[in-house]
C-alpha positions as CSV (number, residue, x, y, z in Angstrom):
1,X,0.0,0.0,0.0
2,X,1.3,3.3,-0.7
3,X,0.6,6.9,0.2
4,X,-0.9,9.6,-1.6
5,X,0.3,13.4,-1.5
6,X,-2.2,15.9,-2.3
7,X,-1.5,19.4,-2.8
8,X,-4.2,21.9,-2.5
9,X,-5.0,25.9,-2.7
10,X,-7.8,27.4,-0.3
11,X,-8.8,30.7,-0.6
12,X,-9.5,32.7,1.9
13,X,-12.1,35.9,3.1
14,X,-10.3,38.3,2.6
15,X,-7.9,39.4,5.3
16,X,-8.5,36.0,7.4
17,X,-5.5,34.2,5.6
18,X,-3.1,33.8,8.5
19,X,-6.2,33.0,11.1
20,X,-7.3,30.4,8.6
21,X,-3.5,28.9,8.0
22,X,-3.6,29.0,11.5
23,X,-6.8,27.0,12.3
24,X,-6.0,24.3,9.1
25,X,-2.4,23.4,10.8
26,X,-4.0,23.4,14.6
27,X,-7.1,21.1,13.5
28,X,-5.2,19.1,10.4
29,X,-1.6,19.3,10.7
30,X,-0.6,19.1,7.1
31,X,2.8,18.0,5.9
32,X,3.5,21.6,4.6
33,X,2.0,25.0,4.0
34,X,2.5,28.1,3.0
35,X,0.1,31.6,2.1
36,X,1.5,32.7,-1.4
37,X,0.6,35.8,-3.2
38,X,-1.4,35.4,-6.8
39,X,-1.7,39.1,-7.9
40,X,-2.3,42.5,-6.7
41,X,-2.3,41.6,-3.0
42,X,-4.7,38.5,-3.6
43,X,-3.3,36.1,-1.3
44,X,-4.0,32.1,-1.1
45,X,-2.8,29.2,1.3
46,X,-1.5,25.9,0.0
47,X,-1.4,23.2,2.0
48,X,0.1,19.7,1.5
49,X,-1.4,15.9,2.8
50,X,-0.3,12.6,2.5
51,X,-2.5,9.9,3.2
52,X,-2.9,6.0,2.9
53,X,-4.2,5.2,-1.1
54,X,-6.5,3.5,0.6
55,X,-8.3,7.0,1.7
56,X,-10.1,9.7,-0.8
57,X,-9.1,13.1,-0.7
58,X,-12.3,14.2,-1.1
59,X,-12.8,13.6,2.8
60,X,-9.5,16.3,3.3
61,X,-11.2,18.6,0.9
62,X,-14.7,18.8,2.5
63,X,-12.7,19.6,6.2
64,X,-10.5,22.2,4.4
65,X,-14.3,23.5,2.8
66,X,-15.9,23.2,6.9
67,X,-13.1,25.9,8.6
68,X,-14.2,29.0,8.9
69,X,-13.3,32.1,6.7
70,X,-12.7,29.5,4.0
71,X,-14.2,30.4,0.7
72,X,-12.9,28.1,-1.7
73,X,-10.7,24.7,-2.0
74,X,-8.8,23.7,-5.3
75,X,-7.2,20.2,-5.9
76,X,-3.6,21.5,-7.5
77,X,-1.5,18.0,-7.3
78,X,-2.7,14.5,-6.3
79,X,0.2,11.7,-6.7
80,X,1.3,8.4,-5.1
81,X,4.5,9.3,-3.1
């Protein structure tokens, strides 16, 4: 069985970045993360998790979609690792 890394971009209210960074790490501890400006001071977070092949990453999405002050989810990257 191998694992799956799945890279995604959440957008944020505006302004509630960091607090939302914040909250995803505290409740879901991802592997990585950063916020990452897109243009003219639009900012987004990306946020990377690997899980078991076994598991969806639709379940990660719909917690990522449940914190609040987030907005919107986009799958960027899904591979086995």
């Amino acid at each position: 069985m191998g694992e799956v890394a799945v890279l995604f971009r959440v957008y944020a209210e505006e302004g509630k970045e960091e607090a939302v960074l914040e909250e995803i790490t505290k409740q879901m501890g991802p592997k990585g993360s950063q916020l990452e400006e897109i243009a003219f001071g639009i900012k987004a977070i990306k946020v990377l998790f690997v899980h078991p092949d076994t598991e969806g990453s639709s379940a990660i999405e719909d917690k990522l979609r449940r914190i609040p002050g987030v907005k919107e989810v986009e799958t960027l990257e899904e591979s086995l690792t």
